[in-house]
C-alpha positions as a Markdown table, in Angstrom:
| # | Residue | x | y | z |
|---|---|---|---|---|
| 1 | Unk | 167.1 | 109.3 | -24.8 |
| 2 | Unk | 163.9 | 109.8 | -22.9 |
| 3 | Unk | 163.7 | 110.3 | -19.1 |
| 4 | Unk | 164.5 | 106.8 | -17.0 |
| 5 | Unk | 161.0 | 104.8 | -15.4 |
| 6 | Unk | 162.5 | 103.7 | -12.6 |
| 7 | Unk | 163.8 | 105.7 | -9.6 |
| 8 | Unk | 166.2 | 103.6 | -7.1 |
| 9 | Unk | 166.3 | 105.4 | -4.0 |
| 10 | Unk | 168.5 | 105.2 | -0.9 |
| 11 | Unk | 166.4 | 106.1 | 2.0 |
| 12 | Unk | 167.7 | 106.9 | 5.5 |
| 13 | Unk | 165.9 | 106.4 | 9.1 |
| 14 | Unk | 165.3 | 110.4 | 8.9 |
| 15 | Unk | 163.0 | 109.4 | 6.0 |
| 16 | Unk | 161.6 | 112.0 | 3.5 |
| 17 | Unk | 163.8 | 115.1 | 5.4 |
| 18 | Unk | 166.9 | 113.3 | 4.3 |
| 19 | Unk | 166.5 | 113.0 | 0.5 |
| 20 | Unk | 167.3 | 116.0 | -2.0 |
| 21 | Unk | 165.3 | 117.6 | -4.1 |
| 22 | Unk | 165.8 | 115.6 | -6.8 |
| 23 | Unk | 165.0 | 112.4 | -5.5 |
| 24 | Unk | 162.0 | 113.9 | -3.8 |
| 25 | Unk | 160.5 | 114.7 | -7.1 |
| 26 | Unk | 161.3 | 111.4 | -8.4 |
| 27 | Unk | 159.1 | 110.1 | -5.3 |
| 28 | Unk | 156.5 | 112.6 | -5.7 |
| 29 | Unk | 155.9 | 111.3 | -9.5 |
| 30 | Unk | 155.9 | 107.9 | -8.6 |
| 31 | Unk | 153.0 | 105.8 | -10.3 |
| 32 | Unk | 154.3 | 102.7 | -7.9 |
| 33 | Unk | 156.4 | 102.6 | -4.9 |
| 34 | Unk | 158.6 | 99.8 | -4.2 |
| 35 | Unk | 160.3 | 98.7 | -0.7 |
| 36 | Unk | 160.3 | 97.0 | 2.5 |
| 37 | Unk | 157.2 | 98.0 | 5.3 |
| 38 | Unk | 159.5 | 100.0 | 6.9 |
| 39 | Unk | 160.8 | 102.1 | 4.0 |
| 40 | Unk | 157.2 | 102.5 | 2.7 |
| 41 | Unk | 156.0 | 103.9 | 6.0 |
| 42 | Unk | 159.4 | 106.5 | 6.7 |
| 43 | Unk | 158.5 | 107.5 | 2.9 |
| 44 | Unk | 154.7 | 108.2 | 3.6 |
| 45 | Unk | 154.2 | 105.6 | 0.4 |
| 46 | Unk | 149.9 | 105.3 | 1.0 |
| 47 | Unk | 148.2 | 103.4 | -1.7 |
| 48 | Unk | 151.4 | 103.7 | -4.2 |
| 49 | Unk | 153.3 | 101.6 | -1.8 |
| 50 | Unk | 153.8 | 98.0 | -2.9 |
| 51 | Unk | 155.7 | 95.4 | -0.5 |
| 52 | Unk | 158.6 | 93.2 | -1.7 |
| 53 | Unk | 157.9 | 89.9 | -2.4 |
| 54 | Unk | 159.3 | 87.3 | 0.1 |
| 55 | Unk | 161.6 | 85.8 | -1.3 |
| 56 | Unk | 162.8 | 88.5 | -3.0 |
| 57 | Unk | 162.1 | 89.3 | -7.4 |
| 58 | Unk | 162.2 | 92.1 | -9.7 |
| 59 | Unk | 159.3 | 90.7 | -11.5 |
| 60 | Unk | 156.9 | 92.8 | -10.1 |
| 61 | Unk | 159.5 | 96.4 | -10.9 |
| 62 | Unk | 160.0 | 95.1 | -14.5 |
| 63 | Unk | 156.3 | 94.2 | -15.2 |
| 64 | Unk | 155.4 | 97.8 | -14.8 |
| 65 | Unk | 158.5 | 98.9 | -17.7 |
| 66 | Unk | 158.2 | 101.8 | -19.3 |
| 67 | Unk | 155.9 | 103.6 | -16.1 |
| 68 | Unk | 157.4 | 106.2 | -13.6 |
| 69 | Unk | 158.1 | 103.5 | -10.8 |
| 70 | Unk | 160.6 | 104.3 | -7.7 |
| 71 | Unk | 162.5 | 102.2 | -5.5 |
| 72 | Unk | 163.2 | 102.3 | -1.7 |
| 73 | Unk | 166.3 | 100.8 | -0.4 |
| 74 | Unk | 168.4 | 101.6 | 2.7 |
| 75 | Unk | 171.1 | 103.9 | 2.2 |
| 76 | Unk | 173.2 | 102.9 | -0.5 |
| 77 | Unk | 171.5 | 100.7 | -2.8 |
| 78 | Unk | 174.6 | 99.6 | -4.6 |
| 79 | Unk | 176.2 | 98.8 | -1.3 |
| 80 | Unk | 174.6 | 95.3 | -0.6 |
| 81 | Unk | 170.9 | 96.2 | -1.7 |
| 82 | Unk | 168.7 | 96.0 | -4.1 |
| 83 | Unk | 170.1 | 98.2 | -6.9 |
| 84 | Unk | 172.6 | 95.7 | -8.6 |
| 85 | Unk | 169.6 | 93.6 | -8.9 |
| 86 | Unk | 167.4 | 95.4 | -10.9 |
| 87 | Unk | 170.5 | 97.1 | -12.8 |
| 88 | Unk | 171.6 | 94.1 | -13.8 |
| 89 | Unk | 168.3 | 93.1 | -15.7 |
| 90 | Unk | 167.6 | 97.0 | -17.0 |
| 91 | Unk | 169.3 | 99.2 | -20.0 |
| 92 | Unk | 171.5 | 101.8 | -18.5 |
| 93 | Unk | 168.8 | 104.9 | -19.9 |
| 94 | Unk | 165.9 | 102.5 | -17.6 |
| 95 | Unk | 167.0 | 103.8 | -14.9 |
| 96 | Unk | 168.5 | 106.2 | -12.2 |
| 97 | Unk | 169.9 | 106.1 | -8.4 |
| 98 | Unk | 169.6 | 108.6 | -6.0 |
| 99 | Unk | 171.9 | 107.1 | -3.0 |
| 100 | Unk | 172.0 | 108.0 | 0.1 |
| 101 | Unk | 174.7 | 107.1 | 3.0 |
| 102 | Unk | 175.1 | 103.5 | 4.2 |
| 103 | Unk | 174.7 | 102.0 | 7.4 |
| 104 | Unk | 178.4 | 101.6 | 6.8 |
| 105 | Unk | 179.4 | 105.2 | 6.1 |
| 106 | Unk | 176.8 | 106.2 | 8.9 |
| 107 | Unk | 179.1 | 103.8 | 11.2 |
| 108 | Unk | 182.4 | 105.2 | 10.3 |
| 109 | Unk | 181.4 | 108.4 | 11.1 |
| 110 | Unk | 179.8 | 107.1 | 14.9 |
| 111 | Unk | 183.4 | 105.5 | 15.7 |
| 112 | Unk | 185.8 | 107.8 | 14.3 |
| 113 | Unk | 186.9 | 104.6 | 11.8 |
| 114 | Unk | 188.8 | 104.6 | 8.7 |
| 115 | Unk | 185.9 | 102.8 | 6.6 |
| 116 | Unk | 188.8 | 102.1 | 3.8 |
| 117 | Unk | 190.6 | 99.9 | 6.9 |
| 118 | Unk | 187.2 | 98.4 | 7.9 |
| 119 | Unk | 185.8 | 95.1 | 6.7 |
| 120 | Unk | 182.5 | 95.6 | 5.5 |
| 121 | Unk | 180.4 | 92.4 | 5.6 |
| 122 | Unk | 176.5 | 92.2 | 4.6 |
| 123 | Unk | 175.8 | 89.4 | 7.0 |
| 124 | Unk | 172.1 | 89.2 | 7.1 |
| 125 | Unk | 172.2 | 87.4 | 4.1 |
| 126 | Unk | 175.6 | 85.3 | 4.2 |
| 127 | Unk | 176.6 | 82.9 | 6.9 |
| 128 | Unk | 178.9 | 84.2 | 9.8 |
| 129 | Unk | 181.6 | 82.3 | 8.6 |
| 130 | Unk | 182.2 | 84.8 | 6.0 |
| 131 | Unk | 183.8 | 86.8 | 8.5 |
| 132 | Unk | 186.4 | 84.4 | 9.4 |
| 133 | Unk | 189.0 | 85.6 | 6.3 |
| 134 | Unk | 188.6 | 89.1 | 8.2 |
| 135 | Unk | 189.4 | 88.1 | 12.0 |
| 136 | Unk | 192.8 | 89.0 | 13.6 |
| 137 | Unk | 193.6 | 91.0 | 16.8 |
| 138 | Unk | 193.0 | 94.5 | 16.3 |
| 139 | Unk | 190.6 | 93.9 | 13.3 |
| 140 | Unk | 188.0 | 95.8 | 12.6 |
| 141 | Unk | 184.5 | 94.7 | 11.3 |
| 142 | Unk | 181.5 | 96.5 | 10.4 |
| 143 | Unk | 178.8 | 94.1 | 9.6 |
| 144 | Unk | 175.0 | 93.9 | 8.5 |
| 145 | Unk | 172.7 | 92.0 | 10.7 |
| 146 | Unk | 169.5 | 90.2 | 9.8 |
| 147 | Unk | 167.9 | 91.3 | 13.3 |
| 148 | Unk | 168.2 | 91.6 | 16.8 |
| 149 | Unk | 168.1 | 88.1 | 17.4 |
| 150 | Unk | 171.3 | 87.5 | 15.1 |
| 151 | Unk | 173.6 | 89.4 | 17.2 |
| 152 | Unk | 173.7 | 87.1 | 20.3 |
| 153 | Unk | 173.6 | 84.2 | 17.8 |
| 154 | Unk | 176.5 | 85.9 | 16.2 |
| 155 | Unk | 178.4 | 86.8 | 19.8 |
| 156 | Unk | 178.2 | 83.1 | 19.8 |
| 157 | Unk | 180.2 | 82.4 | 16.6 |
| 158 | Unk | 182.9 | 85.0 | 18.2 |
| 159 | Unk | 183.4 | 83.7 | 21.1 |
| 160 | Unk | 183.7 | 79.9 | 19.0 |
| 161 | Unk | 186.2 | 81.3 | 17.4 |
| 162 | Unk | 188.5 | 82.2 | 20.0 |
| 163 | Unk | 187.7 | 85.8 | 19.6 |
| 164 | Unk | 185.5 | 86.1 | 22.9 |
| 165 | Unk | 187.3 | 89.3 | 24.1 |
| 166 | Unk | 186.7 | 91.6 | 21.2 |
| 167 | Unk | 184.9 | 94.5 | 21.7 |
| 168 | Unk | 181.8 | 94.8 | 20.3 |
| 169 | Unk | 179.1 | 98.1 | 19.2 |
| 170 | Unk | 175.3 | 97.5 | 18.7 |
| 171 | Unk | 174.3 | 100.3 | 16.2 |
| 172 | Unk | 170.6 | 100.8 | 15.7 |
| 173 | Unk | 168.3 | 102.5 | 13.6 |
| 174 | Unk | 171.7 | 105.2 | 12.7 |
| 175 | Unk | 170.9 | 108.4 | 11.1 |
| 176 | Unk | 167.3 | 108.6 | 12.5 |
| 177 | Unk | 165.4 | 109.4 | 15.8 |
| 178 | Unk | 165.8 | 105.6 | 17.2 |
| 179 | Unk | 169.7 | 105.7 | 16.8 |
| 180 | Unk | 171.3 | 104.3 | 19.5 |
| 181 | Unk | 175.1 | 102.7 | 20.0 |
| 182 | Unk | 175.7 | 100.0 | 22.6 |
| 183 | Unk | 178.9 | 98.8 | 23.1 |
| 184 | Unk | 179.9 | 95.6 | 25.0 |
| 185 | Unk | 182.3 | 92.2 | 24.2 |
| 186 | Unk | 181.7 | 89.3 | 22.0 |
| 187 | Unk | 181.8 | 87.1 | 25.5 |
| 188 | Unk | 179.1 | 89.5 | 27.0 |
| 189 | Unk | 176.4 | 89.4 | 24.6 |
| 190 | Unk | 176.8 | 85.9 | 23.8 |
| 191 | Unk | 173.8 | 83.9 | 25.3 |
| 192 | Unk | 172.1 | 87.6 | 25.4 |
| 193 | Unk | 168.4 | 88.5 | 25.0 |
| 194 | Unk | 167.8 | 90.0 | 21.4 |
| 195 | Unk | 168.0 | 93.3 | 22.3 |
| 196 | Unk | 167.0 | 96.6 | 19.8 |
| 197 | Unk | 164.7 | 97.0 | 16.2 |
| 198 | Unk | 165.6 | 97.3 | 12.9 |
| 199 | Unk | 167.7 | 97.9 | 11.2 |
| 200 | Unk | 171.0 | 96.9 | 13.2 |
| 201 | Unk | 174.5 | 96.5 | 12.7 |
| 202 | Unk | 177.5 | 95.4 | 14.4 |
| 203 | Unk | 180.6 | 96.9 | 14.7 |
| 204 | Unk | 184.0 | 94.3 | 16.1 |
| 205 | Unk | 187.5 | 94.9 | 17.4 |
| 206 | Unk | 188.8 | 91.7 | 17.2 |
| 207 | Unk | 190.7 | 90.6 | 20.0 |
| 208 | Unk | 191.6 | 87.1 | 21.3 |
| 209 | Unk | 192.7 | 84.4 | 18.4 |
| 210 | Unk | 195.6 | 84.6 | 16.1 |
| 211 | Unk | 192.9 | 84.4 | 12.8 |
| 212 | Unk | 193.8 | 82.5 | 9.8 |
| 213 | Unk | 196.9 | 83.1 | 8.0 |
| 214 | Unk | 196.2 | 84.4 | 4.6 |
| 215 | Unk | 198.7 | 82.5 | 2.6 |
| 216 | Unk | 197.5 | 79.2 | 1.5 |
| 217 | Unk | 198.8 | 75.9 | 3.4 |
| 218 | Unk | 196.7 | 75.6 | 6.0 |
| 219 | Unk | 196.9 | 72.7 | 8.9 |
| 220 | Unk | 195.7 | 69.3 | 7.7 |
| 221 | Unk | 193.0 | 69.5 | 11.4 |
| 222 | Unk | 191.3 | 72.6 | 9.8 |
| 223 | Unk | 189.6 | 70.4 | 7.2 |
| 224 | Unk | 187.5 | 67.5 | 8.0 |
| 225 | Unk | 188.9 | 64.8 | 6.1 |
| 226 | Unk | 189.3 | 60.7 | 5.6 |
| 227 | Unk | 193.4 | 60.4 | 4.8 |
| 228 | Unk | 192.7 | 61.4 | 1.3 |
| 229 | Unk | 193.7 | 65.1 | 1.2 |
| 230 | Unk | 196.4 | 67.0 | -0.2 |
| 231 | Unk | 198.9 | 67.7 | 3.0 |
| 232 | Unk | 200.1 | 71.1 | 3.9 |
| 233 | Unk | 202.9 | 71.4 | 2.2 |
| 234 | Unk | 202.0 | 70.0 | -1.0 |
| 235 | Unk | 198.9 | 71.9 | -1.1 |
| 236 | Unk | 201.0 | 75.3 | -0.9 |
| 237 | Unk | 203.3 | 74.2 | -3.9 |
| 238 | Unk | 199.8 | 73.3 | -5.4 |
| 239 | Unk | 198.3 | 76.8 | -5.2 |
| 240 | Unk | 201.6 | 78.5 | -6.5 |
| 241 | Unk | 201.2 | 76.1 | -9.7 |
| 242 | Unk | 197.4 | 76.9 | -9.8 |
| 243 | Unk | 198.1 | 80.9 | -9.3 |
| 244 | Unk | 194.8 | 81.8 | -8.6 |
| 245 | Unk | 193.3 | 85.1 | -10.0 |
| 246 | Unk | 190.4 | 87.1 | -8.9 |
| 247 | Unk | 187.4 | 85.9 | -10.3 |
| 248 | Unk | 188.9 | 82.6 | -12.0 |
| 249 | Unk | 187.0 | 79.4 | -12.5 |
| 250 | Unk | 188.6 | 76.0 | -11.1 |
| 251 | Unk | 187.7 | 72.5 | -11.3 |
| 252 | Unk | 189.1 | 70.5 | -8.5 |
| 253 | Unk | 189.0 | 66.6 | -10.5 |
| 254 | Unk | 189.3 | 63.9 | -7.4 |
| 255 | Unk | 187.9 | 66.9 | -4.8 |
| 256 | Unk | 188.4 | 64.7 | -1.9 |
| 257 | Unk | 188.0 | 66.7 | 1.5 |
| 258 | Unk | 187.7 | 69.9 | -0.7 |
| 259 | Unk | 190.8 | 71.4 | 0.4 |
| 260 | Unk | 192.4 | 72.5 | -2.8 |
| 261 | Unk | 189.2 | 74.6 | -3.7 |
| 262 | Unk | 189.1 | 76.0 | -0.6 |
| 263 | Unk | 192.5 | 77.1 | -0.5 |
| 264 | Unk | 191.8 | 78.4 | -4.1 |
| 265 | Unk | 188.6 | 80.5 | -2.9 |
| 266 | Unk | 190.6 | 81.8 | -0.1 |
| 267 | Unk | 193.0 | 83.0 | -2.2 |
| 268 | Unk | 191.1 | 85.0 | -5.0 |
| 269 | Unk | 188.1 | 87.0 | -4.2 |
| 270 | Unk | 185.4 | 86.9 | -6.7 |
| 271 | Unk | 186.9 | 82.9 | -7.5 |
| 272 | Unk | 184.6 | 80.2 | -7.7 |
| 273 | Unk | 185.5 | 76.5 | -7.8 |
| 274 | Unk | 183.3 | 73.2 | -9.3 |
| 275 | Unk | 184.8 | 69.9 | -7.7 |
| 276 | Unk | 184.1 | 66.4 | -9.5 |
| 277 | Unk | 184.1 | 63.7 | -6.4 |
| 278 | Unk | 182.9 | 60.2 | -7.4 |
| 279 | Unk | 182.9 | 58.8 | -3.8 |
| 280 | Unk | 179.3 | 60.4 | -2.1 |
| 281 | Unk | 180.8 | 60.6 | 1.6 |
| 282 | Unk | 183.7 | 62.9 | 0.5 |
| 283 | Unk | 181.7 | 64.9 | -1.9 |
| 284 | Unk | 179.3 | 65.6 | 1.1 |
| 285 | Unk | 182.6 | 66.4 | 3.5 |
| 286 | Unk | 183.7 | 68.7 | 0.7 |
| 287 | Unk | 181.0 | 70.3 | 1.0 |
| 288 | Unk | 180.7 | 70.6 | 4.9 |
| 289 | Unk | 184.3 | 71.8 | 4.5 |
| 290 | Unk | 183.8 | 75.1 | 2.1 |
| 291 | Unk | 180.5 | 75.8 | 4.3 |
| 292 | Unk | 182.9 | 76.1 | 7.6 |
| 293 | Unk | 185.2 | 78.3 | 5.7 |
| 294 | Unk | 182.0 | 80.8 | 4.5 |
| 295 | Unk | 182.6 | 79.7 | 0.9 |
| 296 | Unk | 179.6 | 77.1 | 0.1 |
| 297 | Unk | 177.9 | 79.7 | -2.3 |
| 298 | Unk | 181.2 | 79.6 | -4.0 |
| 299 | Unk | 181.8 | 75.9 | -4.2 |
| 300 | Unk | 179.8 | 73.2 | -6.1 |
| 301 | Unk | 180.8 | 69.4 | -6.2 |
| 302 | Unk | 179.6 | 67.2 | -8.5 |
| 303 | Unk | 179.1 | 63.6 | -7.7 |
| 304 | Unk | 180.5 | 61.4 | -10.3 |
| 305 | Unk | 184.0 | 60.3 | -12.1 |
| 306 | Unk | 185.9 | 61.9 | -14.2 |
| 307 | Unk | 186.0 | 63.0 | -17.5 |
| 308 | Unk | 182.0 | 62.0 | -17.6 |
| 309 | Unk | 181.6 | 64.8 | -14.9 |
| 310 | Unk | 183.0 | 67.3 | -16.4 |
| 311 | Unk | 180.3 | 67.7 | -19.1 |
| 312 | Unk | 178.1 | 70.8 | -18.0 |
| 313 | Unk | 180.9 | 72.4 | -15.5 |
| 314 | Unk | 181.5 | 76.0 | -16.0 |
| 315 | Unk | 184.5 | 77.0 | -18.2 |
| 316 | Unk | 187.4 | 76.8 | -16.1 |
| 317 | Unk | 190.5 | 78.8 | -15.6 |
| 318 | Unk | 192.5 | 76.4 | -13.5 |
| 319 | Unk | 192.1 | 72.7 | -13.5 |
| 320 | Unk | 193.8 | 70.7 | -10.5 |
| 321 | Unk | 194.0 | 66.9 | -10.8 |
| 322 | Unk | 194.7 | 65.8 | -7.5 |
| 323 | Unk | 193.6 | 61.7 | -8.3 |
| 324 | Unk | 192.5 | 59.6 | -10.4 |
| 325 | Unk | 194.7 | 61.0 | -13.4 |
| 326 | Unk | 194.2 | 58.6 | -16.6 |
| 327 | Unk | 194.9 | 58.9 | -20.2 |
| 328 | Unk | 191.1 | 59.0 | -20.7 |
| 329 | Unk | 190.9 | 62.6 | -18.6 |
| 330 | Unk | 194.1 | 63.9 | -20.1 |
| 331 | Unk | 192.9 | 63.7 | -23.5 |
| 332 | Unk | 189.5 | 64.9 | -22.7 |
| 333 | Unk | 190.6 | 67.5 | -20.7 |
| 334 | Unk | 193.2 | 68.4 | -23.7 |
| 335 | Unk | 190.2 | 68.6 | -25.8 |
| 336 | Unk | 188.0 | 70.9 | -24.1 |
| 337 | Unk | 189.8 | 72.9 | -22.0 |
| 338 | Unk | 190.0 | 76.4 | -23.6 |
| 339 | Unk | 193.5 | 77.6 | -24.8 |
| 340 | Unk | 195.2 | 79.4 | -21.8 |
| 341 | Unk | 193.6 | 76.9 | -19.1 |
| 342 | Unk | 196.4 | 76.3 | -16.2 |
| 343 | Unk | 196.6 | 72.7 | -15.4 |
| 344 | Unk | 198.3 | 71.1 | -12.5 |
| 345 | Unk | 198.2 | 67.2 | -11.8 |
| 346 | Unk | 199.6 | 65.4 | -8.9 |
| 347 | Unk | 201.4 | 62.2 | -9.0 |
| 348 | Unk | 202.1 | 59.4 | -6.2 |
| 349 | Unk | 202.0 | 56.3 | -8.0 |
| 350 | Unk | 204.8 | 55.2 | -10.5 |
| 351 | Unk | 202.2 | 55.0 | -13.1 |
| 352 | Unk | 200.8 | 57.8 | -12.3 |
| 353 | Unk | 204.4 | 59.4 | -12.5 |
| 354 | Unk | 204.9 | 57.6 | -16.0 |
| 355 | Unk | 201.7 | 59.0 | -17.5 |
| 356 | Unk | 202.2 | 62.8 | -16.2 |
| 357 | Unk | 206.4 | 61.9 | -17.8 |
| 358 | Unk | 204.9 | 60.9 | -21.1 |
| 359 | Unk | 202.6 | 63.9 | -21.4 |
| 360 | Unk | 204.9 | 66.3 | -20.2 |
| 361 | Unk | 206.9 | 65.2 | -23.2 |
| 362 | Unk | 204.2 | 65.5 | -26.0 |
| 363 | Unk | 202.9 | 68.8 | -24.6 |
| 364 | Unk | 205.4 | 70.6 | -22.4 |
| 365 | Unk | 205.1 | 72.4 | -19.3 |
| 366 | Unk | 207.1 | 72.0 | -16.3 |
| 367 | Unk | 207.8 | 69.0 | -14.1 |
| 368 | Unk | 208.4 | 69.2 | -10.4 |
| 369 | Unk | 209.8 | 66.2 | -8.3 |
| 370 | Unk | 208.7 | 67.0 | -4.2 |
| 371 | Unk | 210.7 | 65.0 | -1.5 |
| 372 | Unk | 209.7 | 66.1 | 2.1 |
| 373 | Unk | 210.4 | 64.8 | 5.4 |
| 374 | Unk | 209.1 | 65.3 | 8.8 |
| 375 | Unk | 211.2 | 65.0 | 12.1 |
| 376 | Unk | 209.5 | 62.6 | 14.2 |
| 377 | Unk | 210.3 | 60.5 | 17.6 |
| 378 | Unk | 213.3 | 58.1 | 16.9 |
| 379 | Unk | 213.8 | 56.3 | 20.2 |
| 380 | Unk | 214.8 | 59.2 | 22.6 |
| 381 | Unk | 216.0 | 60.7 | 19.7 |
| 382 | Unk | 214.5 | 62.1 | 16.6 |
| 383 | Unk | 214.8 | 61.6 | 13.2 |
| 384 | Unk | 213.7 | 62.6 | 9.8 |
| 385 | Unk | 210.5 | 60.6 | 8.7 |
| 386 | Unk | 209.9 | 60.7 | 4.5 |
| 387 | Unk | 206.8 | 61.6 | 2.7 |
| 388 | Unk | 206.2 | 59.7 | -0.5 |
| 389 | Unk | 207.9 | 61.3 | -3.2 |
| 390 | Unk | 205.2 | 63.3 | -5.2 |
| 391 | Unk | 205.6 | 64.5 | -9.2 |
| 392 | Unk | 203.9 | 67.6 | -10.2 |
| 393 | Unk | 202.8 | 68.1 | -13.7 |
| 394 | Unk | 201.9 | 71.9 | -14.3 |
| 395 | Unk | 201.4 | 73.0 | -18.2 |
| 396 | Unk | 199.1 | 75.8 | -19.9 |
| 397 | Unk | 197.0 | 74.4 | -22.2 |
């Protein structure tokens, strides 16, 4: 096998003193350099040195195939940067890596933290929300920030979030010359001036809030919603039935406020979820909802009825029918759903009830009758107010 073109280097804020031999040679014979301004300067680039294109593409890497070409990332470029980009579109003999240690090894070792018990959270590309799975009292949090600016802006979120107290570490520039730790609160930087250069991260100790529990079920007032959503309870047997893997593939038929899929991305890291809404006011709050929880990259809705939506949806793992069931989705679903698919239908309607019965019968699967009831204010009393009875279909295809 010959020798790999391309050379992806991690490169620290000590620059060209921090890389090994190896990966100095692999600079040296560089035809093309490329990287950010920053890495270009620290590694001395000249007229090799070609800037990334904003946004960011491999085009201009893979155009020059086949030519000794390096790249500069920070660090670890496996470890949110640009490496699993350009490995995912190269043979393994195109290339090689040379990392270095990441801003989140590099603030480990600052703090005297376990980085196996941290959370580490590439936020200068994700929304702050994606935190929210990870806050609890006595959390911690190491996380990537786009720039000075976003640390106040992210104070912000914290403090939003009930978790104002939590203490809080600017880390700057670590590993070079410019490194410098700050540490203050989540309540005390909020509001702030931007304060320090690139590149900068942010280290938390949660402290303040409760967090979110981790086991689905969550309150009906955490999602934004119009009366037409699953309710607590119901939504927790739901998820059991569902069992949702890492990785897996739902489709949420009758999405309503989102809240199934949500629960379901919640659950299973790596999950994704397409939702099939015909109404165009819930399939926008659906949306609204997943982006509050940090999981809008992860969550698609499709604005139409079902079975005609389904056409073009990802193949699923898990399907959850939470309205609208017919004997025109059944069958279509029964036709194209691969074999293993979990399905899980919801029934409050007698016909409803009759349908999922009759299919149940035919295919098998398990049927679950759910009865709840609520103590509520009976005069000066209390007494025990019922849901409406709900039947659960749940069968693998």
């Amino acid at each position: 096998m010959p020798d790999p073109w391309l050379s992806i280097i991690g490169l620290g804020e000590d620059g060209l003193a921090g890389l090994g031999a190896p990966a100095r040679a692999a600079l040296d014979g560089a035809e093309a350099i490329f990287g950010g301004p920053r890495h270009l300067e620290l590694a001395g680039a000249g007229g090799r040195g070609r800037a990334w294109p904003l946004p960011f593409t491999a085009a201009p890497v893979l155009a020059l195939k086949g030519r000794p070409v390096a790249v500069l990332a920070s660090g670890d470029p496996f470890w949110h940067g640009a490496g699993g980009s350009l490995a995912a579109q190269l043979a393994p003999g195109d290339w090689r890596a040379f990392p270095g240690p990441s801003t989140f090894s590099l603030a480990a070792a600052r703090l005297g933290w376990r980085l196996e018990e941290a959370a580490c959270l590439g936020l200068h590309a994700a929304p702050f929300a994606r935190a929210l799975d990870h806050l609890a009292p006595g959390a911690r949090l190491i996380c990537l920030m786009r720039d000075a600016a976003a640390l106040p802006a992210f104070a912000d979120w914290l403090v939003a979030q009930g978790f104002g107290a939590s203490r809080l570490w600017r880390l700057q520039a670590l590993g070079g010359p410019r490194e410098e730790i700050t540490q203050t609160t989540a309540a005390a930087l909020a509001g702030s001036a931007p304060i320090g250069i690139a590149p900068v991260a942010l280290a938390i100790e949660a402290a303040g809030a409760p967090g979110l529990p981790r086991t689905p079920g969550l309150a009906d007032e955490m999602f934004d919603h119009d009366g037409q959503i699953t309710k607590r309870p119901v939504r927790a047997l739901t998820l059991a039935a569902l069992a949702p893997r890492s990785g897996e593939m739902l489709w949420d038929i009758g999405a309503g406020s989102g809240s199934i899929a949500i629960e379901w991305l919640r659950a299973a890291p790596r999950s994704r979820a397409a939702g099939v809404e015909a109404d165009p006011a819930r399939a926008a709050r659906a949306r609204a909802n997943a982006e509050r929880f940090g999981l809008g990259d992860r969550f698609s809705v499709t604005e139409a009825r079902a079975p005609e939506g389904l056409e073009g949806l990802p193949r699923p793992d898990a399907v959850f029918i939470g309205g609208g069931a017919s004997e025109a989705l059944l069958a279509r679903l029964w036709d194209i759903l691969p074999p293993g698919t979990r399905l899980v239908a919801n029934a409050v309607t007698l016909e409803t009830e009759a349908l999922l019965t009759r299919w149940s019968g035919n295919k098998g699967g398990g049927l679950l009758r759910i009865e709840l009831a609520e103590a509520r204010p009976l005069g000066t009393r209390r007494g025990w107010q019922p849901a409406r009875p709900l039947v659960q279909w749940s069968v693998t295809r």
